[in-house]
LOVEXFI-883601 format. One record per atom (N, C-alpha, C): residue number from 1; residue in three letters; atom name; x, y negated, z. Coordinates in steps of 0.05 Angstrom, whole numbers, padded with zeros to 5 digits. Each point is the difference from the previous one (the first is absolute). Last residue first. Layout:
! LOVEXFI-883601
<NUM, "ALA", "CA", <X, Y, Z>>,
...
***
This chain:
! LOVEXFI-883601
<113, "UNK", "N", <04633, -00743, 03326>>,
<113, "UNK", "CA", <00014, 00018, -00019>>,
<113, "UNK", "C", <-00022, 00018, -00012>>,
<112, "UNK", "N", <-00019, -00100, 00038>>,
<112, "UNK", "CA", <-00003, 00025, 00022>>,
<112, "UNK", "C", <00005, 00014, -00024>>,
<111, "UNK", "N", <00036, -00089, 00011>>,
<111, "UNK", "CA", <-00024, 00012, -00013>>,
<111, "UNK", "C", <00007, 00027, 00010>>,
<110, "UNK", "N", <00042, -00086, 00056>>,
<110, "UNK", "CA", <00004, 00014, -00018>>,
<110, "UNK", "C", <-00017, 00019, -00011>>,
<109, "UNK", "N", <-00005, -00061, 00074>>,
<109, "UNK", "CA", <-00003, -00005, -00013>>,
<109, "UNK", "C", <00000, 00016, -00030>>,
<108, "UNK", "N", <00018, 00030, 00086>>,
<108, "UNK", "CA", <-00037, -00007, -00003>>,
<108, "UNK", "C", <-00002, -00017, -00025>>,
<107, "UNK", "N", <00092, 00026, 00031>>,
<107, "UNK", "CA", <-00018, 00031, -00008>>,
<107, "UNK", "C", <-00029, -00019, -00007>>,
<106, "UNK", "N", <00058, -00069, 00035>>,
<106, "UNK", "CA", <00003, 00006, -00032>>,
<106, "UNK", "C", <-00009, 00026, -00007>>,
<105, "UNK", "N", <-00012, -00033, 00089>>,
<105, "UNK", "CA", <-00012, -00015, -00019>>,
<105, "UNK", "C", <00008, 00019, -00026>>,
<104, "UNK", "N", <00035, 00043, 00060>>,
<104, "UNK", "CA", <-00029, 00000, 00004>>,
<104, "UNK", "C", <-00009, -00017, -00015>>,
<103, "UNK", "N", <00090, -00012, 00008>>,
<103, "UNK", "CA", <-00005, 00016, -00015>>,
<103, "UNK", "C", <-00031, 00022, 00000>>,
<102, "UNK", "N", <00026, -00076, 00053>>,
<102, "UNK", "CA", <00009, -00015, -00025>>,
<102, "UNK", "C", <-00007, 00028, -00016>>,
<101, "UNK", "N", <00002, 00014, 00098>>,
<101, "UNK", "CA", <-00025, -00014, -00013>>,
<101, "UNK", "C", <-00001, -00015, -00028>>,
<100, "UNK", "N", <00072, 00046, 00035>>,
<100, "UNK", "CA", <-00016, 00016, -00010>>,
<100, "UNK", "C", <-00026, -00004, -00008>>,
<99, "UNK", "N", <00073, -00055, 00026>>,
<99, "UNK", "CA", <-00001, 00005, -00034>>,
<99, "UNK", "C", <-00013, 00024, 00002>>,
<98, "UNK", "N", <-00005, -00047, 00087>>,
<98, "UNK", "CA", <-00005, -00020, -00034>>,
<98, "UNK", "C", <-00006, 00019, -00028>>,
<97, "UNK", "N", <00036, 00041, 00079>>,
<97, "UNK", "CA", <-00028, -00009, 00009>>,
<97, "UNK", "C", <-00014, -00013, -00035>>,
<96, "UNK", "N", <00097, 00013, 00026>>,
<96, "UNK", "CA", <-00018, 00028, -00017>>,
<96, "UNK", "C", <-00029, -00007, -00004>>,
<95, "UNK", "N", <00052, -00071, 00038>>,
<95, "UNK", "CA", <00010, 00014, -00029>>,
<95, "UNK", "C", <-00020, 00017, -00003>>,
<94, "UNK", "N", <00008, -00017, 00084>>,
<94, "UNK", "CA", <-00027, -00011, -00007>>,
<94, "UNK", "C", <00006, -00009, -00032>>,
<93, "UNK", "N", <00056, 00060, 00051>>,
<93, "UNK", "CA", <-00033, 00005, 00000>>,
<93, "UNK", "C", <-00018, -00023, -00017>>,
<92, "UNK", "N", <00091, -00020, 00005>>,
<92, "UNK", "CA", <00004, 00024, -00013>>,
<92, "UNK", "C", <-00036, 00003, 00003>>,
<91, "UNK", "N", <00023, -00060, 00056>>,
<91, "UNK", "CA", <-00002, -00011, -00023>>,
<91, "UNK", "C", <00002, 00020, -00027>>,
<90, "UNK", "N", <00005, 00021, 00105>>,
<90, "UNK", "CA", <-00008, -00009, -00011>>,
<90, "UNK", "C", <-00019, -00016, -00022>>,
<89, "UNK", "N", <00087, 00044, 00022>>,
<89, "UNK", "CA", <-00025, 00023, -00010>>,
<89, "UNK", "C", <-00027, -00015, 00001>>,
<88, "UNK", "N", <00080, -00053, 00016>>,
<88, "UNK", "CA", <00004, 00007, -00018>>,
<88, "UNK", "C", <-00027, 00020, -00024>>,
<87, "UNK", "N", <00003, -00031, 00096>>,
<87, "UNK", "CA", <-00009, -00020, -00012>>,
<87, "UNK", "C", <00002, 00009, -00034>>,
<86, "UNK", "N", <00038, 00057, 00063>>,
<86, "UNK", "CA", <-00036, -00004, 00008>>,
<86, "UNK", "C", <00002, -00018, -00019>>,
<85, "UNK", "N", <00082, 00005, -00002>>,
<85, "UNK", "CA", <-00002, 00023, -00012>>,
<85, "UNK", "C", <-00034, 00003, 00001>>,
<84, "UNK", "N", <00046, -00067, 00046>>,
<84, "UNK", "CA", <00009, -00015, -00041>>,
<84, "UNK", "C", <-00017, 00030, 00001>>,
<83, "UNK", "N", <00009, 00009, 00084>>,
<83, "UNK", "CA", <-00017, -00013, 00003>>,
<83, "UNK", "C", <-00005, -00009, -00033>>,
<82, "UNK", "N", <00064, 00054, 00030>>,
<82, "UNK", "CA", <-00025, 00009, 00001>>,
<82, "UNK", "C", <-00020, -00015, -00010>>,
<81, "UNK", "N", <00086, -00034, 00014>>,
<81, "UNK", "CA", <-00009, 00009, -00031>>,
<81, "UNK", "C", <-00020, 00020, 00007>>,
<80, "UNK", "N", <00019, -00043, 00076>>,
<80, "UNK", "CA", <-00005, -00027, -00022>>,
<80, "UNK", "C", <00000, 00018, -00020>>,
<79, "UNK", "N", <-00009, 00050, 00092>>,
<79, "UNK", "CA", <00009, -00006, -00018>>,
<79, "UNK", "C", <-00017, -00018, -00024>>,
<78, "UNK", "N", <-00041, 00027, 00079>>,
<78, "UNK", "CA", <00027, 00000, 00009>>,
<78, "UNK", "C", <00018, -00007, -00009>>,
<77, "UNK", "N", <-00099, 00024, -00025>>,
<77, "UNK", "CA", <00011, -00028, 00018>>,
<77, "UNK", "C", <00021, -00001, 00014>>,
<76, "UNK", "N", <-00015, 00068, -00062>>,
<76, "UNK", "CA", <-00005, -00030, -00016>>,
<76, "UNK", "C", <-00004, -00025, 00027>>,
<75, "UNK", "N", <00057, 00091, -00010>>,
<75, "UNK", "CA", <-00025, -00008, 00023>>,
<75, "UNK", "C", <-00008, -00025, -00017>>,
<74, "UNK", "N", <00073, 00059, -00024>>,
<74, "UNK", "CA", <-00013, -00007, -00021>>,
<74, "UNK", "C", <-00030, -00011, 00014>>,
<73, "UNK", "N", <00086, 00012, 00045>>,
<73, "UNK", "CA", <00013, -00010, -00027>>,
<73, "UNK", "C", <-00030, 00001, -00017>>,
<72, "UNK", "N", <-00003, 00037, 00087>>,
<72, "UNK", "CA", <00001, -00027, -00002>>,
<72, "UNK", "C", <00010, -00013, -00021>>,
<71, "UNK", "N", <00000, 00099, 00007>>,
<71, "UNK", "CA", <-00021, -00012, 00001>>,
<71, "UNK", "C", <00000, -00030, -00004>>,
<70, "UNK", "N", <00067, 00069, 00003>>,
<70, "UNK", "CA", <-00002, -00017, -00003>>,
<70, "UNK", "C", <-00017, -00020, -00004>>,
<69, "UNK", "N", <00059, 00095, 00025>>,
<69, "UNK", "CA", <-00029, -00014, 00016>>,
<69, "UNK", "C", <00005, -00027, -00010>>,
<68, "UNK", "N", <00065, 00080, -00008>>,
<68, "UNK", "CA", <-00022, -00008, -00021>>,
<68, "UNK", "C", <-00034, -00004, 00008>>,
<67, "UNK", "N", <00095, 00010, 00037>>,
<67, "UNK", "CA", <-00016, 00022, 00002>>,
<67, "UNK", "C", <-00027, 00001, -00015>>,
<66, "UNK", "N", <00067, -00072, -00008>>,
<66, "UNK", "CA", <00011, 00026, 00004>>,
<66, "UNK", "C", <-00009, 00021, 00003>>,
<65, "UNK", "N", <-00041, -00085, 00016>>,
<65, "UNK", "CA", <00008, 00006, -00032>>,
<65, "UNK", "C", <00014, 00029, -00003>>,
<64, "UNK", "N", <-00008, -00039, 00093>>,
<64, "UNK", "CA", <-00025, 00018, -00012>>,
<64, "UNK", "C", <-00003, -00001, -00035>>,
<63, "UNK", "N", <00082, -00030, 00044>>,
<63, "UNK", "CA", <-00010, 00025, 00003>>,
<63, "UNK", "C", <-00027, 00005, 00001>>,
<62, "UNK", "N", <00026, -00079, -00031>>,
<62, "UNK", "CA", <00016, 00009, -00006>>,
<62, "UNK", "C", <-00007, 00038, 00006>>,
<61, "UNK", "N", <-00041, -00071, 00051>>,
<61, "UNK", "CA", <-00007, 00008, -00021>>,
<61, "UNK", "C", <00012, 00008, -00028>>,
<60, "UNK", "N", <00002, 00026, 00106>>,
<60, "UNK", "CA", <00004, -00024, -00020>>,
<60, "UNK", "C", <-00010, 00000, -00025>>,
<59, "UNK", "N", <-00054, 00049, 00079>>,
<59, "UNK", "CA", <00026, -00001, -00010>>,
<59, "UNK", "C", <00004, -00016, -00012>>,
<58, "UNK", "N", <-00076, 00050, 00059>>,
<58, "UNK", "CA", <00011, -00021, 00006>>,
<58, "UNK", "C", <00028, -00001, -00016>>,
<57, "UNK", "N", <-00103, 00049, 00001>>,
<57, "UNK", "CA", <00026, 00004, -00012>>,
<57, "UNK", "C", <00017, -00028, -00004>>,
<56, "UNK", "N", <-00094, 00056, 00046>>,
<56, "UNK", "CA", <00005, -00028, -00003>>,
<56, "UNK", "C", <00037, 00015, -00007>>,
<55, "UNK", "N", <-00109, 00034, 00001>>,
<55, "UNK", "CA", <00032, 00003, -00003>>,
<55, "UNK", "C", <00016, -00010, -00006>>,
<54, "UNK", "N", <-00097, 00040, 00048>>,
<54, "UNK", "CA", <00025, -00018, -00002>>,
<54, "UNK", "C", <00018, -00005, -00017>>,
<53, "UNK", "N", <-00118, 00030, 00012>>,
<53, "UNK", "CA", <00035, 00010, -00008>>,
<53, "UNK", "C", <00015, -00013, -00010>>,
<52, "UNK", "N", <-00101, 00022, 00044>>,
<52, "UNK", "CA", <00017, -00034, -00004>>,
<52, "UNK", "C", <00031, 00017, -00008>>,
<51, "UNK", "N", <-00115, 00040, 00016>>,
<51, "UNK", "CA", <00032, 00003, -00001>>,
<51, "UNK", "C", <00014, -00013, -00012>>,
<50, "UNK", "N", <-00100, 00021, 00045>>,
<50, "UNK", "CA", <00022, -00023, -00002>>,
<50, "UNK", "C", <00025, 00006, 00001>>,
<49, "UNK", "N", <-00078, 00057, 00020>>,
<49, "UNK", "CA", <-00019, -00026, -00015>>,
<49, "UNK", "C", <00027, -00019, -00018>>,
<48, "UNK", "N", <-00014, 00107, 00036>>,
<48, "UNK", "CA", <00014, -00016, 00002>>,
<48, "UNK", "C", <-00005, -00028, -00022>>,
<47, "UNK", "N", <-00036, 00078, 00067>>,
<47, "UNK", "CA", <-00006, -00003, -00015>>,
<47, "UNK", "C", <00014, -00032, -00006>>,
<46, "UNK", "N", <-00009, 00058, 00077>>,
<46, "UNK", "CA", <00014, 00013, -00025>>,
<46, "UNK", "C", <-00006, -00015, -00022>>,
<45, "UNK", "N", <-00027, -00043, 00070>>,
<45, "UNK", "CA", <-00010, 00030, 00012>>,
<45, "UNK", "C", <00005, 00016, -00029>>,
<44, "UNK", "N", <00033, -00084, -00013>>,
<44, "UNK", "CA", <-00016, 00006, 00020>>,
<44, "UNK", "C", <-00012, 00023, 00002>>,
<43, "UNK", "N", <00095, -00061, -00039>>,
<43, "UNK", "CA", <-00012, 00022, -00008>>,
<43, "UNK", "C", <-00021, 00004, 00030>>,
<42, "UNK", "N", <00082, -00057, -00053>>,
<42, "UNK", "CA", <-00021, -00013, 00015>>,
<42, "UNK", "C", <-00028, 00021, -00005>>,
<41, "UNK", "N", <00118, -00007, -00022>>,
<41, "UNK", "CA", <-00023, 00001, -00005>>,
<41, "UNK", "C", <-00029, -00002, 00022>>,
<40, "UNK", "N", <00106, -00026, -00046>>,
<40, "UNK", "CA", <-00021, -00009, 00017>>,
<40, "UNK", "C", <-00024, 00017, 00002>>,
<39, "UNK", "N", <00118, 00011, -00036>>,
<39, "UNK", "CA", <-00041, 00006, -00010>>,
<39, "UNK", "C", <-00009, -00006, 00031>>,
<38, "UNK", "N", <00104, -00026, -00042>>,
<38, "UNK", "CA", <-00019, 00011, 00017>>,
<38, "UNK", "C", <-00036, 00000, -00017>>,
<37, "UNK", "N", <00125, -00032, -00010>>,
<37, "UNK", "CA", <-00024, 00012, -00018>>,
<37, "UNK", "C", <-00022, 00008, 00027>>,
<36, "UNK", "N", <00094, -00051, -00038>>,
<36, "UNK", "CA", <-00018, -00006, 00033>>,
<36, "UNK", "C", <-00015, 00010, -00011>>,
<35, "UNK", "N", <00094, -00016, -00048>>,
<35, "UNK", "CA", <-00021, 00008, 00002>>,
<35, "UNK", "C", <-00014, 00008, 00025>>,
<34, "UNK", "N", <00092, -00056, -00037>>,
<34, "UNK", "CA", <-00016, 00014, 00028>>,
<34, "UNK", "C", <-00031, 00000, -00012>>,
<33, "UNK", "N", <00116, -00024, -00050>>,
<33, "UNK", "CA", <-00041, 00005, 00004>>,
<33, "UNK", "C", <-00001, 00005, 00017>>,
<32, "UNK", "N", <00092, -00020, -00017>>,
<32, "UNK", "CA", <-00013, 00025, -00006>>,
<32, "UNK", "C", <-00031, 00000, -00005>>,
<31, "UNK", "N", <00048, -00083, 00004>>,
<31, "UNK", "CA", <00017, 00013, -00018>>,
<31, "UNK", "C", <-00016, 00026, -00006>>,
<30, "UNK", "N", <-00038, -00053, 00062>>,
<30, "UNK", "CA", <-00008, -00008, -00035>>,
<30, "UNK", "C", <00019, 00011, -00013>>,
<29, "UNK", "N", <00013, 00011, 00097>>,
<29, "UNK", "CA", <-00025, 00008, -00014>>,
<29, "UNK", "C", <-00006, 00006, -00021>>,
<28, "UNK", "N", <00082, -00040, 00035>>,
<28, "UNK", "CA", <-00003, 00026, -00012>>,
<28, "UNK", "C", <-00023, 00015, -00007>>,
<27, "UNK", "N", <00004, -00090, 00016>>,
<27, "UNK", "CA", <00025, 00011, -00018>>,
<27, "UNK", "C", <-00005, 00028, -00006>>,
<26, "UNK", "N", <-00032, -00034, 00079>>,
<26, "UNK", "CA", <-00020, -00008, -00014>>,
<26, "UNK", "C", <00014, 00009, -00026>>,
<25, "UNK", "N", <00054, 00002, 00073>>,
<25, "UNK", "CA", <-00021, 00023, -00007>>,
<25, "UNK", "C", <-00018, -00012, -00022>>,
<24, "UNK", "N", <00062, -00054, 00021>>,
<24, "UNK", "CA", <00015, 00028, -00018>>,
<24, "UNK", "C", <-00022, 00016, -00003>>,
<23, "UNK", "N", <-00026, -00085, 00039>>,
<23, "UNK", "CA", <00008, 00007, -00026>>,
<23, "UNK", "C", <00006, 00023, -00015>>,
<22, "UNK", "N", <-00006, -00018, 00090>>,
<22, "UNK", "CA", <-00030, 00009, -00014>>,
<22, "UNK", "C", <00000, -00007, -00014>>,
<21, "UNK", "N", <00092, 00032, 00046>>,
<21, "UNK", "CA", <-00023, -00020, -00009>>,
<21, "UNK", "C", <-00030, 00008, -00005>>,
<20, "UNK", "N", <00087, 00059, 00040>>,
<20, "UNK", "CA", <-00020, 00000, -00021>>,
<20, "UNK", "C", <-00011, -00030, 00008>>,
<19, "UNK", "N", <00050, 00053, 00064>>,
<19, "UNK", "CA", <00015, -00021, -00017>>,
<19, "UNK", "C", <-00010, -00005, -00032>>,
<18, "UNK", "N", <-00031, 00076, 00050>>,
<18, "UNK", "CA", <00021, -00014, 00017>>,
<18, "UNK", "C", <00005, -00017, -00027>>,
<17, "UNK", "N", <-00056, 00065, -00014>>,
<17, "UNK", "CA", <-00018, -00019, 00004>>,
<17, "UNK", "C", <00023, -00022, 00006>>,
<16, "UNK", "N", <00019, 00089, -00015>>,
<16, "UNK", "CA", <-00008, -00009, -00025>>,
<16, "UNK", "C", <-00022, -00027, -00003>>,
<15, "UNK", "N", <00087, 00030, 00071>>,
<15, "UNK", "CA", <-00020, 00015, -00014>>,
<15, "UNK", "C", <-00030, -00022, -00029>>,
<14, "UNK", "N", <00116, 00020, 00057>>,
<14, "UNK", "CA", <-00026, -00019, -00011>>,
<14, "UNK", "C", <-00021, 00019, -00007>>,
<13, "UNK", "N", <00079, 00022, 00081>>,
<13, "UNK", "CA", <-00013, 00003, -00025>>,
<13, "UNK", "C", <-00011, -00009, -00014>>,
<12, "UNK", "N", <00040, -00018, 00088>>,
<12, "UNK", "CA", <-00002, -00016, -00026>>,
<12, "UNK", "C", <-00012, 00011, -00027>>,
<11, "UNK", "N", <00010, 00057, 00079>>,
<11, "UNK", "CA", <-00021, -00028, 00015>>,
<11, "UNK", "C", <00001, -00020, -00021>>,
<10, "UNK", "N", <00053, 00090, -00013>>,
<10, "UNK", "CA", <-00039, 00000, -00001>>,
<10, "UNK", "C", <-00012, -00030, 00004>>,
<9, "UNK", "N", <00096, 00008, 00005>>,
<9, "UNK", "CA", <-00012, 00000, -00017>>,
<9, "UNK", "C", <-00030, 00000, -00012>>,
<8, "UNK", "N", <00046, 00007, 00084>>,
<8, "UNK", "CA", <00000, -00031, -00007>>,
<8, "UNK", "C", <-00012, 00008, -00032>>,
<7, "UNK", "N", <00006, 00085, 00033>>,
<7, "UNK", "CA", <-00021, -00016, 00014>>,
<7, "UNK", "C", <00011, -00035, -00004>>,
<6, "UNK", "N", <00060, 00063, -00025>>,
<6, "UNK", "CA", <-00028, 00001, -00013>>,
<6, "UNK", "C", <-00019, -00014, 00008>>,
<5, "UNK", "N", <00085, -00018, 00045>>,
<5, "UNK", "CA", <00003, -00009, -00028>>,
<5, "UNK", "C", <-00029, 00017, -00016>>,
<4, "UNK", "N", <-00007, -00009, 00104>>,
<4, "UNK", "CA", <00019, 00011, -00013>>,
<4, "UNK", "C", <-00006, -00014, -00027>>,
<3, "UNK", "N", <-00009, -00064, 00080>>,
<3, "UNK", "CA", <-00020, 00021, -00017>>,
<3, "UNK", "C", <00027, 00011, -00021>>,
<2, "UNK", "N", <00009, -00050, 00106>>,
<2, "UNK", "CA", <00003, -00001, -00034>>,
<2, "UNK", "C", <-00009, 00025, -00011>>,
<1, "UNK", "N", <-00014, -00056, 00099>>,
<1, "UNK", "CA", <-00003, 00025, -00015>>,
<1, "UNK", "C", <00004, -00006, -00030>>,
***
């Protein structure tokens, strides 16, 4: 039995998994994103003790710059100039610290106007 010319067609059609890797897909994840959102909640005779809310946002990081998700650029434990930037503030506080205790001495010294 030979299949008419539509029907051979239907049986090769690709579809959007045929001949994909778990490269390509993975590719195209991080090209587009995949957001995963949900609410947990944990409620007894109406009364609701426990609400957990999801939201997990899977992309490259190229495209979460793009939508303007950058968090990890200023996580001080993620990033090394976070980290120059804590240490930086730091040493700024304990500046101020000094010279305000420097300028407490010199009001107590000075004659009363």
């Amino acid at each position: 039995m030979t299949l008419s010319a539509p029907a051979a067609r239907r049986s090769t059609m690709p579809t959007a998994t045929q001949g994909s890797s778990l490269a390509d897909i993975l590719e195209r994840v991080l090209d587009k994103g995949v957001v995963i959102a949900g609410d947990v909640t944990v409620s007894v005779g109406g009364v609701e003790l426990l609400c957990i809310r999801i939201r997990l946002l899977i992309s490259s990081v190229d495209k979460a710059r793009e939508i303007g998700i950058n968090w990890w650029e200023s996580d001080p434990h993620l990033s090394s100039q976070a980290q120059h930037l804590a240490q930086q503030n730091e040493q700024l506080l304990s500046r101020i610290t000094h010279l305000e205790t420097e300028l407490v001495r010199l009001q107590t010294q000075l004659p009363a106007a």
